[in-house]
C-alpha distance (Angstrom), angle and dihedral (degrees) to the residues before:
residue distance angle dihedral
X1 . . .
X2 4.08 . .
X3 3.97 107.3 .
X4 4.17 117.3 -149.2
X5 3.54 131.2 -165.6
X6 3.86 132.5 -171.6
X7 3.57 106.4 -152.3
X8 4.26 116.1 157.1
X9 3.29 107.8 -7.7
X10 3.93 93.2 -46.3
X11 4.01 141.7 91.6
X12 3.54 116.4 -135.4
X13 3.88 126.6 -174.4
X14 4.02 121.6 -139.8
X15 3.88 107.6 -115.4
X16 3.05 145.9 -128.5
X17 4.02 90.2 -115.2
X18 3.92 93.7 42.5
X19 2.91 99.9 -92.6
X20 3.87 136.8 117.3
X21 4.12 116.8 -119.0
X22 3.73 124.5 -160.6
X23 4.24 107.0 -124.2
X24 3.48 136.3 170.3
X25 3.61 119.6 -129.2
X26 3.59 128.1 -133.9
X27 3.86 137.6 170.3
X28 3.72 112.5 -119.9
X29 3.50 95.5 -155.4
X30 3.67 114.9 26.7
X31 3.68 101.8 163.7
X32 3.77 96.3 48.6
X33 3.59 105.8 34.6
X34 3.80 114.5 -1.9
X35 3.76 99.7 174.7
X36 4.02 92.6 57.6
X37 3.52 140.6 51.7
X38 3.40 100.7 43.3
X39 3.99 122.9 176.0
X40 3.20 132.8 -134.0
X41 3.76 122.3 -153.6
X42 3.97 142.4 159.3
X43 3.65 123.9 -119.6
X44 4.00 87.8 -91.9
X45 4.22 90.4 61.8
X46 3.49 90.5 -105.7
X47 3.85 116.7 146.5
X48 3.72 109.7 -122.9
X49 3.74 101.2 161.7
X50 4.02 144.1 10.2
X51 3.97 119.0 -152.2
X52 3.71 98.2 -171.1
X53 3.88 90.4 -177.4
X54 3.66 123.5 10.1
X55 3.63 96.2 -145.6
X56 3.91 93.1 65.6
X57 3.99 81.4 69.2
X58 4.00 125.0 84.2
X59 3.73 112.2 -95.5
X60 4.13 99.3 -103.3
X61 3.88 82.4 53.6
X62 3.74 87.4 57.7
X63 3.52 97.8 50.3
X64 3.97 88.9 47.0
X65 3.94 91.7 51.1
X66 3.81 95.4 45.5
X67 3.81 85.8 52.8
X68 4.08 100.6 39.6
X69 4.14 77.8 49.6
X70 4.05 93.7 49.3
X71 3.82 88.8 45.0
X72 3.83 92.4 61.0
X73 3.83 81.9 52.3
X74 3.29 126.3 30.1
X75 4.07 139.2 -50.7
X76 3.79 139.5 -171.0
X77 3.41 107.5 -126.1
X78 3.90 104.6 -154.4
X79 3.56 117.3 -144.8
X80 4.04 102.5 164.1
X81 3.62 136.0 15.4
X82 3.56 109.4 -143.0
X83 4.00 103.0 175.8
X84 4.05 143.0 -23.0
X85 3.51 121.9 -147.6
X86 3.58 135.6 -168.9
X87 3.61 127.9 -136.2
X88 3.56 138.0 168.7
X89 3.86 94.5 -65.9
X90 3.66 98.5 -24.3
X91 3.42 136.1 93.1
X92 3.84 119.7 -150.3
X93 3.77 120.5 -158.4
X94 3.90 129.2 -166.0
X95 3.68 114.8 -154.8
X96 3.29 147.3 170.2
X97 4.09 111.1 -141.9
X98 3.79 131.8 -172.7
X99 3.66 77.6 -104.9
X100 3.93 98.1 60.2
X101 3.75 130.2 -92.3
X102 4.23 113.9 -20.3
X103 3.81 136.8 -169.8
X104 3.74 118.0 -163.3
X105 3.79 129.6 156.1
X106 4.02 124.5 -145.2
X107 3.52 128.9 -164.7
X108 4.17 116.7 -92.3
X109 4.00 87.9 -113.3
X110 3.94 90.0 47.2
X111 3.64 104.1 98.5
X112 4.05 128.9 175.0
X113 3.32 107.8 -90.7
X114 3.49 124.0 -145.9
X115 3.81 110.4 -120.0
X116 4.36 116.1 -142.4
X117 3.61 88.3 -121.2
X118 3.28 97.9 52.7
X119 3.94 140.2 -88.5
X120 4.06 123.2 49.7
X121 3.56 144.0 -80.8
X122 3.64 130.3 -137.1
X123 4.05 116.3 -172.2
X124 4.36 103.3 -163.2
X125 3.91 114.5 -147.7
X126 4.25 91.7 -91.7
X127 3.87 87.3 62.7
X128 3.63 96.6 -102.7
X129 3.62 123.6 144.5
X130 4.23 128.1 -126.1
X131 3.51 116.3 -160.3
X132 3.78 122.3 -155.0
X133 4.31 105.6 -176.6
X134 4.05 102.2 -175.4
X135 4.03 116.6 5.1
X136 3.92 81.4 -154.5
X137 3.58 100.5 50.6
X138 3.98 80.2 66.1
X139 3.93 126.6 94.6
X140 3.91 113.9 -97.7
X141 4.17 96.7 -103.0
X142 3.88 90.4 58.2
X143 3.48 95.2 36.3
X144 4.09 82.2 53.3
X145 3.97 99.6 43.1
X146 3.98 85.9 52.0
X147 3.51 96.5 45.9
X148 3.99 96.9 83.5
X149 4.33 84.1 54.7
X150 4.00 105.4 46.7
X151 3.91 125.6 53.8
């Protein structure tokens, strides 16, 4: 079973040597089946790896492919948390991003998850992905408004 972690801003595959490779990941077929197939490959284009479905992999692999994936898109970088509210069955965040102020909404059962690498990872109800580096490199109110969704 392939192993994946996202460490700095970068996925990296286990190897066949023991040691762990950067990669970029990219869907193979993202028309058909975008959550499946996904490739695997160096910085050179070579093909080092082929998750055919992401669920076959242990959960911290998961989280590292969903993020590796995102990062060849597009992430929220969150940089303040300015207020959480509840609604029936949604969840609706105000941030502030490196990309200016954001609202995004995730389900009540979507919870930050806490990335192998370090920092968390929020996915909204569109799909998009929320990127939280250090909880302790944030100010005290965000740092106290997340506190009741992170371990």
């Amino acid at each position: 079973m392939q192993k994946l972690i996202y460490k700095e801003g970068n996925l990296y595959l286990h190897g066949a040597r023991q040691e762990w490779i950067p990669v970029q990941a990219r869907p193979c077929f993202p028309w058909s089946e975008p959550e499946r197939f996904i490739t695997l490959r160096d910085f050179e284009n070579s093909e080092l790896g082929l998750v055919e479905d992401p669920a076959a992999l242990d959960a911290d692999s998961q989280l590292a492919l969903q993020l590796g994936l995102s990062a060849s898109g597009f992430v929220f970088r969150i940089e303040r948390v300015d207020a959480v509210d509840v609604e029936f069955e949604i969840r609706n965040w105000k941030v502030k991003t490196e990309q200016g102020k954001q609202v995004f909404q995730t389900r009540l059962d979507e919870w930050p998850r806490h990335m192998p690498g370090g920092g968390f990872l929020l996915r909204d109800v569109a799909g998009d992905m929320f990127y939280i580096p250090s909880v302790n490199d944030l100010d005290a109110r965000s740092r106290e408004l997340l506190s009741g969704y992170i371990d």
